[in-house]
VOGU-3710 file (C-alpha; in Angstrom, 3 decimals, decimal comma):
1> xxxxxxxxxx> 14,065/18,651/3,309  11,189/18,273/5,713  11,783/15,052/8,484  9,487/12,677/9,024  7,975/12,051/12,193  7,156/8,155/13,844  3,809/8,835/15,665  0,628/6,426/16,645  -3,178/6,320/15,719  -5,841/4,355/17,160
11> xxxxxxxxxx> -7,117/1,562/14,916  -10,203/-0,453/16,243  -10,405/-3,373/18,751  -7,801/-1,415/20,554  -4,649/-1,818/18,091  -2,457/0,847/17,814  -1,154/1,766/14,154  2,410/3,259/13,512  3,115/5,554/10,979  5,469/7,908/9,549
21> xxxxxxxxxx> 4,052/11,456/9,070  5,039/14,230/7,558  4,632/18,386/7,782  1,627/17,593/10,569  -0,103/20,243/11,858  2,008/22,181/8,769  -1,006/25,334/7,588  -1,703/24,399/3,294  -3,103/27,322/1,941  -3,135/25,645/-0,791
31> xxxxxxxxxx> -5,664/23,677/0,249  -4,507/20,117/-0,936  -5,755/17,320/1,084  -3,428/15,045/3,046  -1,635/11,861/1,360  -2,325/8,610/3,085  -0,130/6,147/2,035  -1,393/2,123/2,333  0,866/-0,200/1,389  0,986/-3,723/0,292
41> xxxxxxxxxx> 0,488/-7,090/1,689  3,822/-8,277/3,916  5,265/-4,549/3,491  5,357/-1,828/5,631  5,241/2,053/6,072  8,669/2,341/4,783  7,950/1,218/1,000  7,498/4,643/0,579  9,601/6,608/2,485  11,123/7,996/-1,037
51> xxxxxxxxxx> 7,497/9,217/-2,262  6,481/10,614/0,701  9,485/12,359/1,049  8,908/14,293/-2,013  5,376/14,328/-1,592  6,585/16,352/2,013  8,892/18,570/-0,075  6,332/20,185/-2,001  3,966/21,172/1,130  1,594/18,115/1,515
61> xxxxxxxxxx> 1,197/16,379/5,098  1,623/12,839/4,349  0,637/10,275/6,599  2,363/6,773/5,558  0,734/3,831/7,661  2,181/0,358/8,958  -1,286/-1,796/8,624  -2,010/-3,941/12,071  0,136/-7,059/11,836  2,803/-5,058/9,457
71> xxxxxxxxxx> 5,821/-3,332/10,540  5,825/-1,558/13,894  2,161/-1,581/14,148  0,164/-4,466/16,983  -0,803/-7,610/15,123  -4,311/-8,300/15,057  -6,542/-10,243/18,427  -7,099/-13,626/16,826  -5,449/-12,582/13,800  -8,594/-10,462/12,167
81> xxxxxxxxxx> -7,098/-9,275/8,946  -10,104/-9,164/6,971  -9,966/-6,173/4,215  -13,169/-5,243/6,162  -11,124/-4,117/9,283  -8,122/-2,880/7,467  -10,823/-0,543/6,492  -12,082/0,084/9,725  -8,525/1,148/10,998  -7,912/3,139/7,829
91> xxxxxxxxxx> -11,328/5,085/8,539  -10,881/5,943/11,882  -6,915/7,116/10,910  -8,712/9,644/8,891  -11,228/10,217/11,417  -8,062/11,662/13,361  -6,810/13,343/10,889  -9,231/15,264/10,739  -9,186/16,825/7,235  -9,793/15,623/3,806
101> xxxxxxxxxx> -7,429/12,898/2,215  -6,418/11,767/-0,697  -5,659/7,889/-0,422  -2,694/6,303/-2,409  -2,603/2,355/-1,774  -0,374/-0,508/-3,516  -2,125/-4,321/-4,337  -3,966/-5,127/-0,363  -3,662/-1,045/0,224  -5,089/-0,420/-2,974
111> xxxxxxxxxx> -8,200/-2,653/-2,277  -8,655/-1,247/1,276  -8,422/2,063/-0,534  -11,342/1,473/-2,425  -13,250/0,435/0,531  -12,170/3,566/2,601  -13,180/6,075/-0,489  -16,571/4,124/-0,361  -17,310/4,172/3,176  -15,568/7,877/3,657
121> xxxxxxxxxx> -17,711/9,053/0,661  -15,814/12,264/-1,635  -15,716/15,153/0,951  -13,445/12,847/3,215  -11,366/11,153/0,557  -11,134/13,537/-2,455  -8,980/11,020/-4,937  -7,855/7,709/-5,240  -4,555/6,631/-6,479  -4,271/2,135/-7,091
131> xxxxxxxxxx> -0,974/0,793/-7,566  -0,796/-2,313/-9,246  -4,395/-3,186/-8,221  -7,991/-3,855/-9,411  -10,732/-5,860/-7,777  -10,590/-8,720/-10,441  -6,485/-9,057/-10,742  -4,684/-12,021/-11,421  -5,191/-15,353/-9,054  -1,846/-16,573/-10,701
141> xxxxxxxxxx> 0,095/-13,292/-10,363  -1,464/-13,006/-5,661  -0,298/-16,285/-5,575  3,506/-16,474/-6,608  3,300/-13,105/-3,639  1,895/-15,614/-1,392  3,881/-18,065/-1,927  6,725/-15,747/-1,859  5,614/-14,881/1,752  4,997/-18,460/2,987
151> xxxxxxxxxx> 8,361/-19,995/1,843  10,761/-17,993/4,324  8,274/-17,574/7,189  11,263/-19,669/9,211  13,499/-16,656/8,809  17,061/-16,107/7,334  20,907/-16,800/8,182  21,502/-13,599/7,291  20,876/-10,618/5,636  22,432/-11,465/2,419
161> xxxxxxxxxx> 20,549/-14,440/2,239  17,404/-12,350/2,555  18,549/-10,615/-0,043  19,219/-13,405/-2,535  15,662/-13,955/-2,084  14,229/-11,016/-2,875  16,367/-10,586/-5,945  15,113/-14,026/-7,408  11,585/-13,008/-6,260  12,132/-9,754/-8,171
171> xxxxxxxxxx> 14,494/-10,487/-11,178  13,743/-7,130/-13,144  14,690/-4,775/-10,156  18,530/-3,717/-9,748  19,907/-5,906/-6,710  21,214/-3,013/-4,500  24,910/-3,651/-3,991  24,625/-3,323/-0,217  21,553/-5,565/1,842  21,118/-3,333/4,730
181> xxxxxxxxxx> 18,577/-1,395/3,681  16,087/-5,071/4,382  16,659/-3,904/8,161  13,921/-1,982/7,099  11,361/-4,792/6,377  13,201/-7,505/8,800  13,994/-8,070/12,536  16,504/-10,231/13,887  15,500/-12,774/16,684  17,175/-16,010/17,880
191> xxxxxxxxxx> 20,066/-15,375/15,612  18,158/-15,090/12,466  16,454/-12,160/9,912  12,426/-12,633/10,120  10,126/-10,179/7,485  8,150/-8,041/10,020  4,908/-8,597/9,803  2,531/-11,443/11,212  2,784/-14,667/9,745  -0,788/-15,209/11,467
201> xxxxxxxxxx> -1,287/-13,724/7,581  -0,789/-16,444/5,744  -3,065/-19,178/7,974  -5,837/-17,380/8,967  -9,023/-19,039/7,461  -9,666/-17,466/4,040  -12,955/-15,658/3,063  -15,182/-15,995/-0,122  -12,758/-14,203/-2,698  -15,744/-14,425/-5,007
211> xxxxxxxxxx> -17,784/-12,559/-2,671  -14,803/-9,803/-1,972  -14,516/-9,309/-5,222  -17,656/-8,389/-6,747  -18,139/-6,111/-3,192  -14,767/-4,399/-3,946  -15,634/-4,162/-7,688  -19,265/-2,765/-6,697  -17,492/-0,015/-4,232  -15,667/1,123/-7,094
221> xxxxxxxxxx> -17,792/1,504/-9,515  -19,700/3,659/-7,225  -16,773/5,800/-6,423  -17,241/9,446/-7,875  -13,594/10,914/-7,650  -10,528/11,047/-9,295  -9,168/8,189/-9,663  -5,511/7,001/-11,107  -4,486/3,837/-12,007  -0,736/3,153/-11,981
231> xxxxxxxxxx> 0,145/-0,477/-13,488  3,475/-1,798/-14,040  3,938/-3,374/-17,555  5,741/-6,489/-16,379  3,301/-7,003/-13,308  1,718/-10,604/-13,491  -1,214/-9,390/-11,191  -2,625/-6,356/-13,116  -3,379/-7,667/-16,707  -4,148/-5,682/-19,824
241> xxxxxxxxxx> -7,407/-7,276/-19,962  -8,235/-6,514/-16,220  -7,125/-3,223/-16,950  -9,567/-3,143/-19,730  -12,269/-4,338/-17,516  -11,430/-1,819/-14,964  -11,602/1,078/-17,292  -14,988/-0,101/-18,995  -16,550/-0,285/-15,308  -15,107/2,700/-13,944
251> xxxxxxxxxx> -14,619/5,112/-17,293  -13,715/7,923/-15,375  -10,211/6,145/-14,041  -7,159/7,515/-15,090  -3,901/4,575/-16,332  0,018/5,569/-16,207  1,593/2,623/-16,861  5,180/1,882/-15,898  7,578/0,545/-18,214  10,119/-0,662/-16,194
261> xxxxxxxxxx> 7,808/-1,891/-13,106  6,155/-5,217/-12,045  3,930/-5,381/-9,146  6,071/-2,953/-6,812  6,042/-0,391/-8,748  6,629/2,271/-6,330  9,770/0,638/-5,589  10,772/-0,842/-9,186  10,568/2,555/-10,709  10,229/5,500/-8,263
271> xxxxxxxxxx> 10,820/8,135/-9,906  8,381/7,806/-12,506  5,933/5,925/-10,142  6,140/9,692/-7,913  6,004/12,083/-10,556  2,743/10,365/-12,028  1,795/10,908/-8,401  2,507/14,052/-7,742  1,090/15,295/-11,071  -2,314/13,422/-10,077
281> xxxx> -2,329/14,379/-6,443  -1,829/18,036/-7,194  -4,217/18,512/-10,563  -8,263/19,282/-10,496
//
């Protein structure tokens, strides 16, 4: 099994960006491209510690990335989380790398993905993988996130009460039978369990989502790579009618969908959310 590595890039406006990485400076002569990993609003690098890990298994260097303000990365001067600089750190990531990349990014990741692959253009990000994600989702399905975010930004008693949360948050995924494994995604301060990310997040002033939408939607279309859709069936953010629209706009998309999975799929149903990966990742 290879081990992952906790190493820094340089994002702009002088944040530094965590991630975990995998195999680097590992020869391919295969040739595959490296795996960035985005990941979702209010997560962090280690939503996909499990797909990475295989992903590292069979000979890809993986580079899974906390986003500024998420995880062990620096939060953001005056709390700039536009997608537009989540794209400008992703781009210069890549920029380090050095190499081509194929980009795999769940609901905000996905949507800074598609900004990256636009920006990058096909001979520095080769494919495109969107979990849960498309630039006209659900307003109903973001909002029960946010509001899933902004009702515990005063912390927990404990982890077991974190726990609780997530489980009613998430009533189709297995409650694990032990909460330690939130120590991941929480920090304790002051006596109490805080999710570890900025909550600078939730009241920063809000952009034209009209406006971010059709220039998402317009990046995409352009895009002229592989690209995979991977929807959960129960998700209330990626309908069958936005994934309808999707397709019709960008024909040459891929879908899995995930029976079992909502939203987080990766984490709802990993082992058929990686092999649909892994297939995509490492086909023409």
């Amino acid at each position: 099994m290879r081990t992952a590595q906790t190493v820094e890039y340089d994002g702009v406006d002088g944040v530094t960006l965590v991630a975990d990485e995998w195999n680097r400076g590992a020869a391919d002569a295969a040739g595959h491209p490296t795996i960035v990993l985005l990941h979702g609003g209010g997560q962090n690098r280690h939503s996909w510690h499990r797909t990475g890990q295989i992903l590292a298994d069979r000979g890809y260097h993986v580079v899974a990335l906390d986003t500024r303000g998420h995880g062990d990365s620096d939060r953001a001067p005056h709390a700039d989380y536009a997608i537009e600089k989540l794209t400008a750190d992703a781009l210069a990531v890549i920029d380090a790398i050095g190499r081509p990349v194929a980009l795999i990014g769940a609901s905000m990741g996905g949507l800074t993905g598609i900004l990256v692959a636009a920006q990058a253009g096909p001979q520095r990000v080769t494919k495109l993988v969107l979990v849960d994600v498309v630039p006209r989702y659900e307003k109903d399905g973001s909002a029960r996130i946010r509001d899933f975010m902004a009702s515990h930004l005063d912390g927990f008693d404990s982890l077991e009460q974190a726990a609780d949360a997530v489980a009613s948050y998430l009533p189709h995924r297995r409650k694990p039978r032990s909460p330690e494994g939130l120590k991941k995604n929480l920090r304790r301060r002051d006596g109490r369990w805080y999710w570890h990310w900025d909550p600078a997040l939730m009241t920063k002033p809000d952009d034209d989502p009209a406006l971010r939408t059709e220039k998402i939607e317009a990046a995409a279309i352009g895009l002229q790579i592989p690209i995979l859709l991977i929807r959960g069936k129960l998700s209330d953010v990626v309908s069958p009618d936005g994934v309808a629209d999707f397709l019709s706009k960008v024909p040459g998309a891929r879908l899995v969908e995930l029976s079992g999975a909502g939203h987080t799929a990766a984490g709802d149903d990993n082992d058929a959310f990686s092999a649909a990966v892994v297939e995509f990742v490492s086909g023409p």
